[in-house]
C-alpha positions in Angstrom: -71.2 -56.2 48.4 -67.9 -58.2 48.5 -68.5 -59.8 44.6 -69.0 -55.9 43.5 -66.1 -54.8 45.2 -64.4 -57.4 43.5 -65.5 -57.0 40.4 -64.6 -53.4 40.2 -61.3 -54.2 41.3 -60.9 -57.0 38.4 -62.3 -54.6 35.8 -60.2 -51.7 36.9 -56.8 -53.9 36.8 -58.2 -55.0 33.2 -58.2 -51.4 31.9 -55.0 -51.0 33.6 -53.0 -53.6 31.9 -55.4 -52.8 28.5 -53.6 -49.6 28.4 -50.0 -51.0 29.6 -50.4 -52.9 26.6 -51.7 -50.2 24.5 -48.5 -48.3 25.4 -46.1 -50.8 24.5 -47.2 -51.1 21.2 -47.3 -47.1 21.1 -43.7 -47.5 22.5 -42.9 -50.2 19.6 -44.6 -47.9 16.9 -43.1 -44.9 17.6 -39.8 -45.1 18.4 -40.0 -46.8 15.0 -40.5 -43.3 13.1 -37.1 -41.7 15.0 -34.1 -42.5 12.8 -30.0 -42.3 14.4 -29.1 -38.7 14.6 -32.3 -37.2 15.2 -33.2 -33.8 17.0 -36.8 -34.4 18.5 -38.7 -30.8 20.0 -41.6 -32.6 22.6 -43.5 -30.3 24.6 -45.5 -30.6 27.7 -45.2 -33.8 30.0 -45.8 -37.3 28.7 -45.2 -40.4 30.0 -46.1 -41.9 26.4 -43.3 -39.6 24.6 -41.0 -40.4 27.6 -41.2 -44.6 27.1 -41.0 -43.6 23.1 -38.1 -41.5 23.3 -35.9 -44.0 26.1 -36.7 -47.0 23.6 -35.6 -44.9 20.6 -32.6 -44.1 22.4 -31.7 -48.1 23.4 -32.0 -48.6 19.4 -29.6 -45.2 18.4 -28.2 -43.7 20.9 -27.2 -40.6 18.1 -30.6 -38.8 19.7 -31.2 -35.7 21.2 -33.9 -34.3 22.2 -35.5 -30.2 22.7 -37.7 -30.1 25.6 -39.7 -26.8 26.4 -40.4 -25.1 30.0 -44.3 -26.2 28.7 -46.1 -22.9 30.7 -45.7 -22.3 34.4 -45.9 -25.6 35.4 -43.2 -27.9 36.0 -43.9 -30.7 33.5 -41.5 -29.4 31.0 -38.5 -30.0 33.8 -40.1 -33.3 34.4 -39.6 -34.6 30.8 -36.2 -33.0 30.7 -35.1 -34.7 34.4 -36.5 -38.4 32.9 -34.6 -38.4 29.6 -31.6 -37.0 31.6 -31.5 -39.8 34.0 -31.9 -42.4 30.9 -28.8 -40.9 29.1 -30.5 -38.7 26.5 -28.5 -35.7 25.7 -31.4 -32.7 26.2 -31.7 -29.1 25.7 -34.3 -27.4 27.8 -35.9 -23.9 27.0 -38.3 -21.2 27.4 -41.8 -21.9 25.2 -41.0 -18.2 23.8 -37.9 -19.8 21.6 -39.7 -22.8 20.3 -39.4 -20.7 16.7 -36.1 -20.1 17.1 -34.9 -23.5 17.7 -37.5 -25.6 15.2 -35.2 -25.2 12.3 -32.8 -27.0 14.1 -34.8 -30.3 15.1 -36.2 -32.6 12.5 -39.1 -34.0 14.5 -41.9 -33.1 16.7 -43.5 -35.4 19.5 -46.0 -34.6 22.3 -49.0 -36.3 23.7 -52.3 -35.7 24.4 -55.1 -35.1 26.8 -58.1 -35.7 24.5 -58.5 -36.4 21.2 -61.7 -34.4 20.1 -64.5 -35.9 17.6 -63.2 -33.6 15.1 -60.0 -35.1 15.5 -58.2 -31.7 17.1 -55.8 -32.6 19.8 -56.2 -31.0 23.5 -53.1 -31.1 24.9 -50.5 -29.0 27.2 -50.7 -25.1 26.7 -48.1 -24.3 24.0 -48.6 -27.7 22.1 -50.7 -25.6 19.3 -47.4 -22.7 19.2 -45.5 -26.1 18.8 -47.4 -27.1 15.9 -47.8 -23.7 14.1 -44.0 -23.7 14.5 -42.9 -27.3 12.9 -45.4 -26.8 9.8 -43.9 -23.2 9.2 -40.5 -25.4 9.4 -41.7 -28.4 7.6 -41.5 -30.9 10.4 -43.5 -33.6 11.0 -45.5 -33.3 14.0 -46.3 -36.5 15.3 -49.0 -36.9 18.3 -48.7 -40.3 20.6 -51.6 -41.4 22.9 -53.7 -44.6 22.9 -57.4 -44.5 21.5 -58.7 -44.9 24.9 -58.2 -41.1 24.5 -60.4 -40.6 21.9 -63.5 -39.2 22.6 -66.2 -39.2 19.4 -68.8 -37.6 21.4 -67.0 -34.2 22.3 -65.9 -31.7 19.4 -63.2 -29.3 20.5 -65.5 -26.3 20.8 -67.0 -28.4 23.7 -63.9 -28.6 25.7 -63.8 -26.5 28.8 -60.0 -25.7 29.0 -59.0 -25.5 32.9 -56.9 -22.7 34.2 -55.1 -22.7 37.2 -53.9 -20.0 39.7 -53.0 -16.6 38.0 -50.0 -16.4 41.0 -48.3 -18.8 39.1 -47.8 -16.5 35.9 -47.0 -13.1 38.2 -46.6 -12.6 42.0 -50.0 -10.9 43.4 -49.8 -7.2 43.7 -47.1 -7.2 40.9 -49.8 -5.8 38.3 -52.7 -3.4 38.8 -55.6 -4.8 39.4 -57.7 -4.1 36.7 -55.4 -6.6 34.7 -56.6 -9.9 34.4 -54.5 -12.7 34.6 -55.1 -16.1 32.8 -53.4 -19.1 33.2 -54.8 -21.8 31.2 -53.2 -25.4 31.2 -54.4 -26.5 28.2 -54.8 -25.5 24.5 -56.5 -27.2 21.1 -54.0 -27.7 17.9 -56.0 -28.5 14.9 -55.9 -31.2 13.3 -54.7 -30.2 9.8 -51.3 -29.2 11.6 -50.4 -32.8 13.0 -48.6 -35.3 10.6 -50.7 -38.6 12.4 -51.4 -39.7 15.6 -49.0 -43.0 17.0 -52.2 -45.3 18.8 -51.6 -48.7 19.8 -52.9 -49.6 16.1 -50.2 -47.9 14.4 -50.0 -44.6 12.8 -53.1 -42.8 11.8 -53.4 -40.0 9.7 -55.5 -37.2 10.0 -58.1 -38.3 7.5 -57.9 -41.8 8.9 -58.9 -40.4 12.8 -61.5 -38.7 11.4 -63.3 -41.6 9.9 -62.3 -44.0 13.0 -64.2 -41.2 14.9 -67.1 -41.7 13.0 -66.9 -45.5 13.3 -66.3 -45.0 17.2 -69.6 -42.7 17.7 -71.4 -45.3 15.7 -70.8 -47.4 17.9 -71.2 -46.4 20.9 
């Protein structure tokens, strides 16, 4: 029972440092693609676009960066609080005036949850309004994650999208109660609207993650 115990441990810490390492490079990649005197719109929380944005930042410094309130969660005032504390000047808003203030970025970067067989991106509610915004502007829209988040068996129609608690959008009793209430933490963004995905390989774009998911599903 011990040597099982053990070697779940030892295999667990290998997928943890796999994917330490798989960040770095992510980390090394993308803060690549952001040039001195950028304005960079991220949505919903990511560590990944957090560690990409602080090392862009060490190389420039002539950054700033647009972070949205990301639904009624808190993440957006995480992402905002982190680049804060590592010097980045950041302008934090409401998801309703991501239109209003793409025109004045030049980049997009957010994360992801899942990327789908299909090669659609399941993310943070918002993330797709994100996307329909910068190709309407004519920014690229870059998406960072490692391909441990790749998943070749599950097309986005698949996805079962969680919601949480309808109290966090309106009070209860606020509305009558015939009106339902949704709350859902996480929306799909197409693949045709993202510019490429940053892995741990490099960049990919959207007809390159298609055929790796083909490659991946033949595989496993």
């Amino acid at each position: 029972m011990a040597t099982v115990k053990s070697f779940a441990l030892s295999q667990a810490d290998e997928l943890v440092g796999a994917s330490l390492q798989a960040i770095a490079r992510i980390v090394n990649y993308g803060s690549e693609l952001v040039a001195d005197g950028d304005r960079i719109m991220t949505h919903s929380y990511s560590s990944t676009v957090v560690a990409v944005l602080k090392e862009a930042f060490a190389r420039h410094k002539h950054i700033e960066v647009i972070a949205t309130r990301s639904g009624p969660g808190r993440t957006g005032q995480r992402i905002a609080q982190e680049l804060s504390h590592y010097g980045l000047t950041v302008t934090f808003i409401d998801d309703t005036a991501i239109g209003l203030y793409i025109s004045a970025t030049n980049k997009a970067m957010v994360g992801a949850d899942r990327v789908c067989a299909d090669g659609n991106i399941v993310n943070g509610i918002g993330t797709y309004q994100l996307a329909l915004a910068a190709e309407k502007a004519g920014i690229p829209f870059y998406v960072l994650c490692e391909t441990l988040k790749f998943d070749p068996r599950l097309k986005s129609g698949q996805v079962d999208l969680e919601e949480k608690e309808p109290s966090e959008v309106v009070e209860p009793g606020r509305l009558p109660p015939q009106v339902r209430v949704k709350n859902p933490y996480f929306d799909i963004t197409p693949l045709e609207l993202v510019t490429g995905i940053i892995t741990e390989n490099g960049l990919l774009l959207p007809k390159e993650v298609i055929s790796y998911m083909e490659k991946s599903a033949k595989e496993s």
